[in-house]
N, C-alpha and C positions, 0 to 999 in steps of 0.2 A: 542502438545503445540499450545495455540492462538497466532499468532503477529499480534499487533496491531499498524495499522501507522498514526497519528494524522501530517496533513499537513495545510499547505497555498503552495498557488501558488506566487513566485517570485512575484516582480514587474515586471511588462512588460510582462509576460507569460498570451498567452491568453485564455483564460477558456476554448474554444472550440479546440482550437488548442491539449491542456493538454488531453480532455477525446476523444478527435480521438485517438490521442499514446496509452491512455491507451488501449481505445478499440482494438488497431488494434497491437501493441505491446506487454504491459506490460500486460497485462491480458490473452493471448493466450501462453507467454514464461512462464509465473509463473506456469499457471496451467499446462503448460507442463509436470513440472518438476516431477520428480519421488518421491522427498519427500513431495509433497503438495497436500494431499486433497482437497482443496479450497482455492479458493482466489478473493475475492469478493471488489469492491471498490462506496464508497457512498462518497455524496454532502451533506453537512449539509445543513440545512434547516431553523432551528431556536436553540433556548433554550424553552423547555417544560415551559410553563405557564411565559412566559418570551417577552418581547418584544426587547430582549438584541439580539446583533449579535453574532450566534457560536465561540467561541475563535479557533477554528479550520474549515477550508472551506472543507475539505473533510476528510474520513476514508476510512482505506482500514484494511480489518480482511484477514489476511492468518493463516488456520491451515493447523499446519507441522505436517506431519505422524512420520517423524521422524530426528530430530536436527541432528544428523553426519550424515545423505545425505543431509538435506539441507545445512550445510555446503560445501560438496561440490559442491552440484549444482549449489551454489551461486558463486564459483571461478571461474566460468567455463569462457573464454573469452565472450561467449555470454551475459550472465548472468553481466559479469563487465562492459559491454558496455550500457546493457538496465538498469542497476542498475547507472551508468555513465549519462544516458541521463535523469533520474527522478533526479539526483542533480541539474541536472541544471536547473528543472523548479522547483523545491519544496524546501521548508523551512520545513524537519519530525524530529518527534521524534517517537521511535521508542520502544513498550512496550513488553516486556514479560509478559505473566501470566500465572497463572495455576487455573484451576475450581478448587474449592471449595465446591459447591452444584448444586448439577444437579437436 
C-alpha cells in the first residue's frame, strides 16, 4: 500500500529547521522500519500550467510492504515520539490508496 501525507508547515515552524528533522530524523527511522519499502518526502513547487500557490507545501509517499507490521512499528515508543515531534510542526492529512493501473 501507498500512504500519502499531504502537509503545510505550522506557523512559526521554520522551513529549514522542518527538512533538517526530516533529513536527519524522520526519514532515516521510517525507512528503518521493517514494514516500509520506501519513504520519500517532496517540497511543492507550483500547480502545473498554473501560477496559483500549491494548496499543500510538501508530500511525503511511504510505501508499506506490509499494513499489520506497519502497524506495529508505528506503536513502537520511538515511532510515537518521531510521529509526536511531526505534529507539532505539520498541519497532514493522511491518504490511503491502492493502484489501479500499472
Amino acid at each position: 500500500m501507498r500512504l500519502i501525507a499531504l502537509f503545510n508547515l505550522k506557523p512559526g515552524v521554520d522551513p529549514q529547521a522542518y527538512t533538517q528533522w526530516a533529513k536527519t530524523v524522520d526519514l532515516p527511522t521510517v525507512n528503518g522500519l521493517a514494514s516500509v519499502d520506501s519513504f520519500r518526502v517532496f517540497k511543492s513547487t507550483g500547480v502545473l500550467g498554473s501560477d496559483a500557490t500549491p494548496p499543500y507545501q510538501y508530500v511525503e509517499i511511504i510505501d508499506v510492504a506490509d499494513m499489520d507490521q506497519f502497524g506495529a512499528d508505528v506503536s513502537t515508543e520511538l515511532m510515537q515520539k518521531v510521529a509526536a515531534q511531526f505534529g507539532e510542526m505539520v498541519d497532514v492529512t493522511f491518504l490511503t490508496t491502492e493502484e489501479i493501473c500499472a
